[in-house]
KOLPA-519802 format. One record per residue: residue number from 0; residue in one letter; chain; x, y, z of N, C-alpha, C in turn. Coordinates in pm, whole numbers, plus 50000, padded with zeros to 5 digits. Atoms other than C-alpha are relative to their C-alpha. Layout:
% KOLPA-519802
seq,type,mol,nxx,nyy,nzz,caxx,cayy,cazz,cxx,cyy,czz
NUM,A,A,X,Y,Z,X,Y,Z,X,Y,Z
...
END
This chain:
% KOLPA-519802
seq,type,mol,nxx,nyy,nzz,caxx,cayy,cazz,cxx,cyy,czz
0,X,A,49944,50118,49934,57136,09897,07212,50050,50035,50140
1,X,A,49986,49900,49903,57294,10133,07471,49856,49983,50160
2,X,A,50098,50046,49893,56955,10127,07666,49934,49910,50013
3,X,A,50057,50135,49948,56865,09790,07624,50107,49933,50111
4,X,A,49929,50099,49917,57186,09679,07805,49974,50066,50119
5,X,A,50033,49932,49824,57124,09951,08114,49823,49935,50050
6,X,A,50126,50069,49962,56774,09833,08093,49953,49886,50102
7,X,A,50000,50125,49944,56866,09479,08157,50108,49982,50162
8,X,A,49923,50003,49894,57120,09553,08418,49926,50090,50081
9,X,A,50111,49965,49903,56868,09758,08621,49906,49931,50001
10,X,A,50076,50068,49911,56641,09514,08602,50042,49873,50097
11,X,A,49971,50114,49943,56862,09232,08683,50044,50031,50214
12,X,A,50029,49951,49881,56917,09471,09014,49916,49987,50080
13,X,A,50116,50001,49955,56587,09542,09095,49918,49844,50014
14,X,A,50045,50174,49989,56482,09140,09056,50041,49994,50135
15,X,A,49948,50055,49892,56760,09081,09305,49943,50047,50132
16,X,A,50031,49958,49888,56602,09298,09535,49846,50015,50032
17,X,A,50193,50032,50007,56241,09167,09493,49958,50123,49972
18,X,A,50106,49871,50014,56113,09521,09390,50007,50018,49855
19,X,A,50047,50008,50174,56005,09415,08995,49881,50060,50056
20,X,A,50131,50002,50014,55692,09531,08901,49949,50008,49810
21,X,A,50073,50028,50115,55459,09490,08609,50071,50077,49875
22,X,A,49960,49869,50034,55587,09806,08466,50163,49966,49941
23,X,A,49872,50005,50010,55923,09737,08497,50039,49864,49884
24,X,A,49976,50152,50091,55876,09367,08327,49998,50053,49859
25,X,A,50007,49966,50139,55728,09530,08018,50092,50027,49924
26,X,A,49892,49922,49994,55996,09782,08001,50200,49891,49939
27,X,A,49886,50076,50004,56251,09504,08039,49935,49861,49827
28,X,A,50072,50110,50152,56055,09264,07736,50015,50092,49856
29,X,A,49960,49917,50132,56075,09568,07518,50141,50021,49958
30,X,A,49903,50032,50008,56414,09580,07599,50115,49908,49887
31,X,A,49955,50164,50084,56489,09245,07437,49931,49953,49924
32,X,A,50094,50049,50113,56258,09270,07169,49924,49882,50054
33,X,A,50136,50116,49919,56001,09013,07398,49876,50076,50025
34,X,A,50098,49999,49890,55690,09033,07478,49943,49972,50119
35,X,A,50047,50050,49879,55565,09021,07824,49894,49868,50011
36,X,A,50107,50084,49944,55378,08731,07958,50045,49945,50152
37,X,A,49995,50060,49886,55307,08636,08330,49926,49909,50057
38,X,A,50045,50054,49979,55118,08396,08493,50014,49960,50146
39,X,A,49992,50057,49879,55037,08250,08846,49945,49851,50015
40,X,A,49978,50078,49991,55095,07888,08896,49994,49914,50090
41,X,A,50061,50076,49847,54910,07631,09168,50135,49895,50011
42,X,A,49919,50102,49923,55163,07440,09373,49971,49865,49995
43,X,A,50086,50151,49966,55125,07082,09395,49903,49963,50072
44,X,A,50144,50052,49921,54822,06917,09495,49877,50091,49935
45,X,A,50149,49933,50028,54476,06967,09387,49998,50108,50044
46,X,A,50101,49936,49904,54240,07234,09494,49942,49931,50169
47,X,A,50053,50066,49873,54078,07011,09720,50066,49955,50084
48,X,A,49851,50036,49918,54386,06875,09874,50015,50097,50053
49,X,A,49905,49867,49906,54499,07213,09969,49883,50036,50118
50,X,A,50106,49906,49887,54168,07330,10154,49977,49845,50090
51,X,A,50030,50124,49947,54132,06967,10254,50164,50000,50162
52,X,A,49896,49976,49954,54499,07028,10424,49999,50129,50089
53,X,A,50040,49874,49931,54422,07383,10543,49863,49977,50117
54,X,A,50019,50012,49878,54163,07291,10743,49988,49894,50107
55,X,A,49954,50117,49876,54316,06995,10936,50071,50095,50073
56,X,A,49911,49925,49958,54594,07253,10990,49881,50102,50101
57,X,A,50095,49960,49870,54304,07452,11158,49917,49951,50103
58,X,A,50106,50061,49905,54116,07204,11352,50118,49931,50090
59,X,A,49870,50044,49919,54461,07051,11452,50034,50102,50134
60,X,A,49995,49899,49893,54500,07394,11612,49892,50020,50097
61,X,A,50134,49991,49938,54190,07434,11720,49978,49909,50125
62,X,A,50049,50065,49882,54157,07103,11939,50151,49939,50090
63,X,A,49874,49978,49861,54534,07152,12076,49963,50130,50088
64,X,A,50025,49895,49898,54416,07441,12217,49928,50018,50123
65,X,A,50102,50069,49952,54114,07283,12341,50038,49918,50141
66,X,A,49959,50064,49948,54299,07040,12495,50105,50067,50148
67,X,A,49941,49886,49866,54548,07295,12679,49904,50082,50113
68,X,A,50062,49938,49892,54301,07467,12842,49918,49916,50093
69,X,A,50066,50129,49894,54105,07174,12988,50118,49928,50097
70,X,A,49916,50047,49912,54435,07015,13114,50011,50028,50113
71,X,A,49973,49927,49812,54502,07226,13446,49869,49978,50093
72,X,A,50087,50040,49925,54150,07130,13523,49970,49822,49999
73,X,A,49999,50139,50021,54235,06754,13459,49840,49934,49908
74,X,A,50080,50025,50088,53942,06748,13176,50042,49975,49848
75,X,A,49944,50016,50092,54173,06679,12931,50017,49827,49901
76,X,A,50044,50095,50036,54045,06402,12699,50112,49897,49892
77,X,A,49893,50037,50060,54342,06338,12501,49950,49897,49815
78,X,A,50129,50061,50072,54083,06244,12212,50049,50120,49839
79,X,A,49986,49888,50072,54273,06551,11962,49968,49942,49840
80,X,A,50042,50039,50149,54261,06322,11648,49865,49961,49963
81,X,A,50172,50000,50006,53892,06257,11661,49952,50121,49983
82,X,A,50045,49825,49995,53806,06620,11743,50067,50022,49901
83,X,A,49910,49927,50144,54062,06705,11414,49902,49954,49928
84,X,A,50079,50089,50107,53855,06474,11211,49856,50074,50001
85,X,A,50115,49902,50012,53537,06645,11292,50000,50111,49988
86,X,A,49938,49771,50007,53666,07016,11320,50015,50028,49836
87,X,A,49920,49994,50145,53867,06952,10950,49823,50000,49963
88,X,A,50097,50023,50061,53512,06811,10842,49875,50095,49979
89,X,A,50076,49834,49987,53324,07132,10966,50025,50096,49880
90,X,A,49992,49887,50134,53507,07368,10777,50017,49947,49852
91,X,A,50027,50066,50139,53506,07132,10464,49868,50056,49986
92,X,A,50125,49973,49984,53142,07187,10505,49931,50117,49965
93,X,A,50003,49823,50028,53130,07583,10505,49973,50040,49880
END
């Protein structure tokens, strides 16, 4: 019992200081008579949502940038949500 409670109080350390690892989880499940289980868990929103979102976020960039560098030569079309719409639709495409 002895080294289940140092167990759990080194891991509850090591948590705090983000440096768990796999190893250490087990360790800590045996601890407490548990078995380990982990898993990684999608955020809200679809799949498609997210890449659908990711690359607006890149074409957004993409035709502000566009846009900056044409300005100083007064070629600046001011047209960025059109160009997003096609840019996003590109890398959908890929």
């Amino acid at each position: 019992m002895r080294q289940a409670l140092q167990t759990v109080a080194w891991f509850e350390k090591s948590e705090e200081n983000d440096r768990i690892t796999l190893r250490d989880l087990r360790s800590y499940a045996e601890a407490l008579d548990c078995q380990l289980a982990y898993a990684v868990v999608r955020q809200a929103g679809s799949w498609k949502q997210r890449a659908e979102n990711r690359a607006r976020e890149k074409a957004e960039a993409h035709a502000l940038a566009v846009e900056r560098t044409m300005a100083p030569e007064d070629q600046a079309t001011n047209e960025t949500s059109e160009k997003t719409n096609r840019k996003a639709d590109g890398i959908l495409e890929r």
